[in-house]
C-alpha positions in Angstrom: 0.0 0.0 0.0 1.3 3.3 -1.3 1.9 6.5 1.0 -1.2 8.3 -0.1 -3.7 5.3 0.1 -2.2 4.9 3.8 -3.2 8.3 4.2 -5.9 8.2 2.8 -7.1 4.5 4.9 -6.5 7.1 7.7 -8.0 10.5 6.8 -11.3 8.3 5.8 -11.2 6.0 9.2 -10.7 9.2 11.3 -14.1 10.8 9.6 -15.9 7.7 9.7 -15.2 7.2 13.5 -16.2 11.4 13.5 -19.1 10.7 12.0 -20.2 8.1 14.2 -19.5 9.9 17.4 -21.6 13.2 16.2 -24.2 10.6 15.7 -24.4 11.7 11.7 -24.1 8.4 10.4 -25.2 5.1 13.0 -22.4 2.1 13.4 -24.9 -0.2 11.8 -24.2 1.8 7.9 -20.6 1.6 8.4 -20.1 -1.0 5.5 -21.9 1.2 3.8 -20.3 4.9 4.4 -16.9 4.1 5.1 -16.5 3.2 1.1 -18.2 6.4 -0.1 -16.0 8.5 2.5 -12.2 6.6 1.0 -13.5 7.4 -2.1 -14.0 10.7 -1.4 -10.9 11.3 0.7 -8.5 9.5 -1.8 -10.0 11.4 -4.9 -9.2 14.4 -2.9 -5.9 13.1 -2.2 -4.7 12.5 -6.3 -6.0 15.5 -7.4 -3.8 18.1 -5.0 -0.9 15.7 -5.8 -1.9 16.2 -9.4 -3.7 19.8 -9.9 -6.6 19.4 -12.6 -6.7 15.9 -12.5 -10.6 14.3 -12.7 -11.8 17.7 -13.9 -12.6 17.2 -17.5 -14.5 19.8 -19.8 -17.9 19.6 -19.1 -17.1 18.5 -15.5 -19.3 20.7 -13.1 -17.0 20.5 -10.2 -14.2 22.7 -10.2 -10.4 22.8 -8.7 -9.6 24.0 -5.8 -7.7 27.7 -6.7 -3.6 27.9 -6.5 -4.8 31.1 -3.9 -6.9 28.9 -1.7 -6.5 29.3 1.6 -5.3 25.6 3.1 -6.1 24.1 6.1 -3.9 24.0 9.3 -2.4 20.5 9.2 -2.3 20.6 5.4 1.2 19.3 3.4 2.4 20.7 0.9 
């Protein structure tokens, strides 16, 4: 398992587990949210290690601008 799929396992587990404690999402949909929350997290992931990546012409979502400010705990 690469570096960012670690982080990623991590980042997604660490929501997940959020999630569940703000009562958001209930222990028994785990099999089902965790998935969708990887998915999200590792997409997230490629595309700042890859600016413009998945965002094809037509594509209504748009990437995140160079002037953006980050989060605290963000890597460059």
């Amino acid at each position: 398992m690469d570096k960012d799929s670690r982080e990623a396992l991590q980042v997604a587990k660490e929501l997940t587990a959020k999630f569940i404690e703000t009562r958001t999402v209930s222990p028994g949909n785990f099999a089902e949210i965790f998935p969708a929350v990887y998915g999200v997290v590792a997409r997230a992931i490629a595309e700042s290690a890859h600016p413009g990546a998945g965002v094809e012409a037509g594509d209504d979502r748009k990437a995140p601008r160079k002037d953006a400010p980050r989060a605290s705990g963000d890597r460059e």
